[in-house]
C-alpha positions in Angstrom: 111.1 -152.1 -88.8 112.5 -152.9 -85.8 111.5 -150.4 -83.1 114.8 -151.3 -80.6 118.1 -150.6 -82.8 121.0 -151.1 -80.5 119.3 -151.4 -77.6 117.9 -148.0 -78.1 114.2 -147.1 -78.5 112.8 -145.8 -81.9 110.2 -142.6 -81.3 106.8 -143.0 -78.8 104.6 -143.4 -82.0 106.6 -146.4 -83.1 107.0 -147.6 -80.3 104.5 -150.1 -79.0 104.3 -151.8 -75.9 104.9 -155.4 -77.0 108.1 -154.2 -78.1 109.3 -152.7 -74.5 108.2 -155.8 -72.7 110.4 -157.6 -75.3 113.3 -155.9 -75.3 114.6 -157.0 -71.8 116.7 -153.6 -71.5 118.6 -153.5 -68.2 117.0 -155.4 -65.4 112.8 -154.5 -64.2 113.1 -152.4 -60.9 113.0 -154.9 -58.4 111.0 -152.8 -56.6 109.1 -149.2 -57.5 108.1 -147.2 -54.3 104.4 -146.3 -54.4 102.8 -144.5 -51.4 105.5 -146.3 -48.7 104.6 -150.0 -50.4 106.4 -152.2 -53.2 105.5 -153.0 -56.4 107.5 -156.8 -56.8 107.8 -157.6 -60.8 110.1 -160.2 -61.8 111.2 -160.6 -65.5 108.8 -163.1 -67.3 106.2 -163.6 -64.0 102.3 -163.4 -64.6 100.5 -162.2 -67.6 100.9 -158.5 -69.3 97.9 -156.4 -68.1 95.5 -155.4 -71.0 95.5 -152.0 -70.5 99.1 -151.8 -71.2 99.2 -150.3 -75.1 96.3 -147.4 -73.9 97.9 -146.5 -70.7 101.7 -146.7 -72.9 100.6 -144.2 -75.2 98.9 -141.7 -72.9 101.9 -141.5 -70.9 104.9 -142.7 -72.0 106.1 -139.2 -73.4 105.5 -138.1 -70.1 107.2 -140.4 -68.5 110.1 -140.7 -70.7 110.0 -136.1 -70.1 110.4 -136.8 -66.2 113.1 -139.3 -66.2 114.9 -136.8 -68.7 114.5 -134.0 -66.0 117.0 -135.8 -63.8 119.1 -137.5 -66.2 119.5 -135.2 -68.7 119.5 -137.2 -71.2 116.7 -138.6 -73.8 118.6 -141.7 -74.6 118.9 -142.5 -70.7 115.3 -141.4 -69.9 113.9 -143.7 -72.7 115.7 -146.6 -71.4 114.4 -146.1 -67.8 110.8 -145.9 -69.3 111.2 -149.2 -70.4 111.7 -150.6 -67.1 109.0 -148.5 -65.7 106.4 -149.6 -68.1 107.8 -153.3 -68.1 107.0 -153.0 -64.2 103.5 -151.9 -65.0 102.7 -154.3 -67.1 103.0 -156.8 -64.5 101.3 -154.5 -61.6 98.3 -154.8 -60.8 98.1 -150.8 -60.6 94.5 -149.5 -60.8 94.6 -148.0 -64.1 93.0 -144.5 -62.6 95.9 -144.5 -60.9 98.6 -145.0 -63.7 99.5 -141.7 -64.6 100.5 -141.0 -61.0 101.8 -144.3 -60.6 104.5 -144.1 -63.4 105.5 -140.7 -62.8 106.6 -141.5 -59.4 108.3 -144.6 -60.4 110.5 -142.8 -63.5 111.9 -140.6 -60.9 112.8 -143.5 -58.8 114.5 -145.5 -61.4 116.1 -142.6 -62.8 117.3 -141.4 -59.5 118.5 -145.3 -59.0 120.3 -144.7 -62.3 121.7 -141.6 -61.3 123.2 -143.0 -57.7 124.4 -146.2 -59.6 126.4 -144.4 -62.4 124.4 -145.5 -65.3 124.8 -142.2 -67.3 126.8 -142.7 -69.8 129.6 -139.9 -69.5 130.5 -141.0 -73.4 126.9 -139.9 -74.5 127.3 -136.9 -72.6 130.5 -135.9 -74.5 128.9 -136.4 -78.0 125.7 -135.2 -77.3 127.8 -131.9 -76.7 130.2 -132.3 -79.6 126.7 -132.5 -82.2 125.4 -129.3 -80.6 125.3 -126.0 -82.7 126.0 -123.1 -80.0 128.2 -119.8 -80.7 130.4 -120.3 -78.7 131.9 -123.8 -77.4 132.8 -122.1 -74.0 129.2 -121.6 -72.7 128.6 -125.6 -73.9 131.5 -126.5 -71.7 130.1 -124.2 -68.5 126.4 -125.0 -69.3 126.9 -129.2 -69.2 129.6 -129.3 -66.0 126.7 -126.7 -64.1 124.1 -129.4 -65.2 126.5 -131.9 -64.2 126.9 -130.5 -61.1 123.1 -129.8 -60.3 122.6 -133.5 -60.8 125.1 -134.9 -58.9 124.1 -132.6 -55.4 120.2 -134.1 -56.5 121.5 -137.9 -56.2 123.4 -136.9 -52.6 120.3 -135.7 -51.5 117.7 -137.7 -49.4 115.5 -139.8 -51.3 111.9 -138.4 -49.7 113.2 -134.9 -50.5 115.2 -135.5 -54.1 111.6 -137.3 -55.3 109.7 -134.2 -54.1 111.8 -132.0 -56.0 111.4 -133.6 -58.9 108.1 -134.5 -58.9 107.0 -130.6 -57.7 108.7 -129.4 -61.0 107.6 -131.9 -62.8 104.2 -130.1 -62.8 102.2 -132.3 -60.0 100.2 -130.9 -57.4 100.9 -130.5 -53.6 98.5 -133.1 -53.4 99.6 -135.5 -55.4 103.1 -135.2 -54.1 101.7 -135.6 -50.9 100.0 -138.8 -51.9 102.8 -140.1 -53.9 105.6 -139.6 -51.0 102.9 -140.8 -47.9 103.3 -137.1 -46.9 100.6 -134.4 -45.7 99.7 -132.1 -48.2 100.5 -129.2 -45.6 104.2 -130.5 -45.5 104.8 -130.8 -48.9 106.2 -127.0 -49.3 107.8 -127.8 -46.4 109.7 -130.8 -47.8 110.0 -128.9 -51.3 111.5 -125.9 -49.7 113.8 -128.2 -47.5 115.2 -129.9 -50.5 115.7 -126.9 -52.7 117.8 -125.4 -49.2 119.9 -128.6 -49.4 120.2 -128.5 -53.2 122.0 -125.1 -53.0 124.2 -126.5 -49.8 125.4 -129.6 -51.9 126.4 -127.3 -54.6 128.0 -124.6 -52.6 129.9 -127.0 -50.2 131.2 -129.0 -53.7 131.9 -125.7 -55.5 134.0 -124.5 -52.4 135.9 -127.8 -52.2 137.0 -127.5 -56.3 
């Protein structure tokens, strides 16, 4: 069976790597930030690292989980992982490092895919139509208050919107620090900072409505 029906992905288990590097879904992130440098991987260059299928199926589900938290979306979040482990396969990342590594670069490309418009406001709109709630009012408030949240998170700065994301994404101060080129003793700092600006974006859009 083919795991890519529509240009959509079939479930982690079926999914194996071969078939994300084969796909050619959207264009490979011409560049993932990692620690301040660039990670350069054009379409087709160099061999496919063989560490790929191990280090896909540790982490994809987490990586695919992260993307979702700022796209809100599975179907968007699936399709940034396949740029993010298409990237990878043609890093030369340490593979100690991986897990890090691709966690920082889903919340890049998803944050890309956020500022660009890639969401699909269509998939949005059926994704609420198939949900079972009581009441189609609270659908209607709950997705334009996610809506909302998301769109302040791409106006933020990009240091403090990755920091966010990756902080409630379960990573440690440390790790953020590392990940961002940041002390560990500012991380709060920068956490704290972007949550403040968070609530401004949403309280300076709300008052403008």
């Amino acid at each position: 069976m083919d795991p890519v029906r529509n240009g959509r992905t079939a479930s982690a288990a079926a999914l194996a790597p071969a078939a994300v590097l084969s796909t050619g879904r959207g264009a490979v992130p011409r560049q993932v930030e990692r620690e301040g440098a660039a990670v350069t991987s054009p379409p087709g260059s160099g061999p496919v690292r063989a560490d790929l299928e191990l280090v896909f199926r540790a982490d994809y589900p987490r990586v695919v989980a992260v993307a979702a938290r700022v796209l809100g979306s599975r179907d968007d979040a699936e399709d940034v992982a396949q740029e993010v482990f298409l990237a990878f396969g043609r890093s030369s990342v340490p593979t100690g490092e991986a897990p890090r590594w691709l966690t920082v670069a889903a919340v890049h490309t998803a944050l890309n895919a956020l500022r660009s418009g890639r969401r699909r406001a269509a998939r949005e709109e059926r994704s609420a139509d198939e949900a079972v709630v009581p009441d189609v009012a609270d659908t209607v408030i709950v997705g334009e208050e996610r809506s909302r949240v998301r769109a302040a998170l791409a106006r933020l700065p990009r240091t403090q919107a990755v920091a966010l994301v990756l902080r409630h994404s379960g990573l440690s101060y440390a790790d953020v620090a590392a990940a961002l080129d940041l002390s560990p003793g500012s991380v709060g700092t920068t956490v704290r900072r972007a949550e403040s600006a968070l609530r401004k974006e949403l309280n300076t859009h709300a008052s403008s409505d």
